[in-house]
N, C-alpha and C positions, 0 to 999 in steps of 0.2 A: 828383331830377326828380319832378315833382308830376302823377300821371295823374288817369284818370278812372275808373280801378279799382283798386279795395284789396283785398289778401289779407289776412285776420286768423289767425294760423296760431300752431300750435305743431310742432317738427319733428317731435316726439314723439306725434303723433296723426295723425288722417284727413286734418289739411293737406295732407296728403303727396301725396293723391289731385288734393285741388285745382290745389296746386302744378304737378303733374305738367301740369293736362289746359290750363293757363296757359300753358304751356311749348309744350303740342302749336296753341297758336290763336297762338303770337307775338307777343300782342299784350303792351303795356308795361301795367307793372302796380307798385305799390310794395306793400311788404311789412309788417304791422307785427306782429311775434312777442310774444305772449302767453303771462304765466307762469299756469300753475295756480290756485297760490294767491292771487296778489295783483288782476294787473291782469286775471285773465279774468274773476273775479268782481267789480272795479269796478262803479260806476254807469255809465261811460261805457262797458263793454264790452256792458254790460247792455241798453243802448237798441238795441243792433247786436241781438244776440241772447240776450233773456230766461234762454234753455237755461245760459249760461254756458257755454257747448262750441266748441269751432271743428273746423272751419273757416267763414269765415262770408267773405262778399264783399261791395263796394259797390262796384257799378255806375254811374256817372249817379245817387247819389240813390239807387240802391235795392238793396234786402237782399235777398240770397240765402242761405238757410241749406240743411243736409241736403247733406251732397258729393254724393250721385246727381242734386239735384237744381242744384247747381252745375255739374255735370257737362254736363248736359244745356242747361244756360240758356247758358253760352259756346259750345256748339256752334253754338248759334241766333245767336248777338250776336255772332261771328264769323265768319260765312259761309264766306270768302274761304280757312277751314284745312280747309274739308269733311270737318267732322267728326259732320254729319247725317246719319240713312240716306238712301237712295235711297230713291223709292216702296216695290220690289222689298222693301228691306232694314227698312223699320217694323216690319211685327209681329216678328220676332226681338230688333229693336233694344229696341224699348218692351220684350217680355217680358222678357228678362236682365237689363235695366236694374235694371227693380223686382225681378225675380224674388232679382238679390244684395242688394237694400237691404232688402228684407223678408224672403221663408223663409230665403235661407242665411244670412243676418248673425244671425236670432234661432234658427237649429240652431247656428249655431258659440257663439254668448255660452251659451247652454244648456251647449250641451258645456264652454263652459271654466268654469261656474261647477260640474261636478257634477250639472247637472238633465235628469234622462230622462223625459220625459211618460210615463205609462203606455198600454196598448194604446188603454184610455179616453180620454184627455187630447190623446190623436194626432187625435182626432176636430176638438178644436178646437184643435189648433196648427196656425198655416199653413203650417208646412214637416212636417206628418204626424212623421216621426224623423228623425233626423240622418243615419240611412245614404241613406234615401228623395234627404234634399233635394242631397248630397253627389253619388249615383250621379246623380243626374237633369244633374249639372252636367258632370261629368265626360264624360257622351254627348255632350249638347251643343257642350262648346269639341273634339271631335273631329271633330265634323261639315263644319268650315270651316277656314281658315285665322285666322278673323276670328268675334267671336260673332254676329256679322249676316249673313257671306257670307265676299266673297273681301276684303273693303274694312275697314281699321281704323276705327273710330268710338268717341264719346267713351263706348260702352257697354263697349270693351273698358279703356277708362282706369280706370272704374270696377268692372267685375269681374274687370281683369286685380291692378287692385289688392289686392284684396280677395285674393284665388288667391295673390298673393306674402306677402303679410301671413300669415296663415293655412298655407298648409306651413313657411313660415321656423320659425314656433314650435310646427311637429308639431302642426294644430289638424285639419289635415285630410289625408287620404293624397295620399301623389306622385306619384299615374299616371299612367303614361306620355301620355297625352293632358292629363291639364293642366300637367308638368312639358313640354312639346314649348307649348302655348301661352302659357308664361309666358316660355319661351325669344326667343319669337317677339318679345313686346311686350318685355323687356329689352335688346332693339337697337334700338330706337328714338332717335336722338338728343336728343329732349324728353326723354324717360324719362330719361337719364345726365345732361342738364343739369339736372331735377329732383331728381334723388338727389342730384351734385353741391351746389349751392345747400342743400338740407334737411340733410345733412350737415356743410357747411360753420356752418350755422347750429346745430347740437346742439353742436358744437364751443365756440360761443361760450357758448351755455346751460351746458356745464361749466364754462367757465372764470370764468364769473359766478358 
């Protein structure tokens, strides 16, 4: 079946996020899985997106790249999953949104690379240290059921993902408030049909 939206994904990367928040709007989508080596860095993967990264989407004609911000562009081009905030629910929604695509995602790659800014260096990193930007997060998804309120939105697709990715492989601690919010977003029936499907698909990448 031939739609009007394409997932460019590998299952082995940030697709997964994508995948997932596709799952949560219902809407039909084709799939086309990209290897590493060869066809991500094609010419033709290239005009999608320069980066050579996925996940990347096409819309009607247009390129969405950055899973936060895929995230967030299906929420809006799908209405009908209401998976925007509410008036009430924006500035939570916006801060966490950015808040995991930027200070947590560069304190966790810091941490896993070995790099600790010095007291100095905290000045200009936007997540100040890695305990800073970790504890800040940890208050936050206790606060709600949801990181915007009581209501799930595509900001939890995106930093719930993030929250699973991340303790899976000991990148950040298990407390009880984000181990109780990740609980939450893993019964989601989109969530199990996208682990499903991305699963399904690693399977195939081994067997190739």
């Amino acid at each position: 079946m031939t739609t009007e939206l394409t997932l460019y994904t590998n299952p082995h990367s940030r697709g997964r996020i994508a995948r997932w928040m596709l799952e949560e709007t219902g809407a039909a989508y084709d799939t086309v899985i990209l290897d590493y080596g060869t066809t991500m860095v094609a010419p033709e993967y290239r005009a999608i997106n320069p980066m050579m990264k996925v996940p990347a989407i096409v819309h009607r004609g247009q390129i969405v790249t950055e899973t936060a911000a895929i995230c967030a562009y299906l929420a809006e081009a799908f209405p009908d999953a209401e998976l925007t905030p509410l008036p009430e629910e924006r500035a939570d929604y916006y801060r966490w949104l950015f808040f995991a695509a930027g200070p947590l995602e560069a304190a966790i790659t810091n941490r896993a690379l070995n790099v600790t800014p010095t007291a100095e260096q905290q000045r200009i990193a936007g997540y100040g240290d890695f305990d800073r930007a970790v504890g800040v997060v940890d208050q936050a998804v206790a606060r709600h059921p949801y990181i915007a309120g009581e209501r799930f939105t595509a900001a939890d697709v995106y930093l719930g993902s993030q929250l699973m990715w991340f303790t899976q492989f000991g990148l950040i601690p298990r407390s009880d408030a984000i181990m109780a919010y990740i609980g939450r977003l893993a019964e989601r029936p989109a969530h199990a049909r996208a682990t499903a499907l991305d699963d399904g698909k690693v399977e195939e990448v081994i067997a190739d």
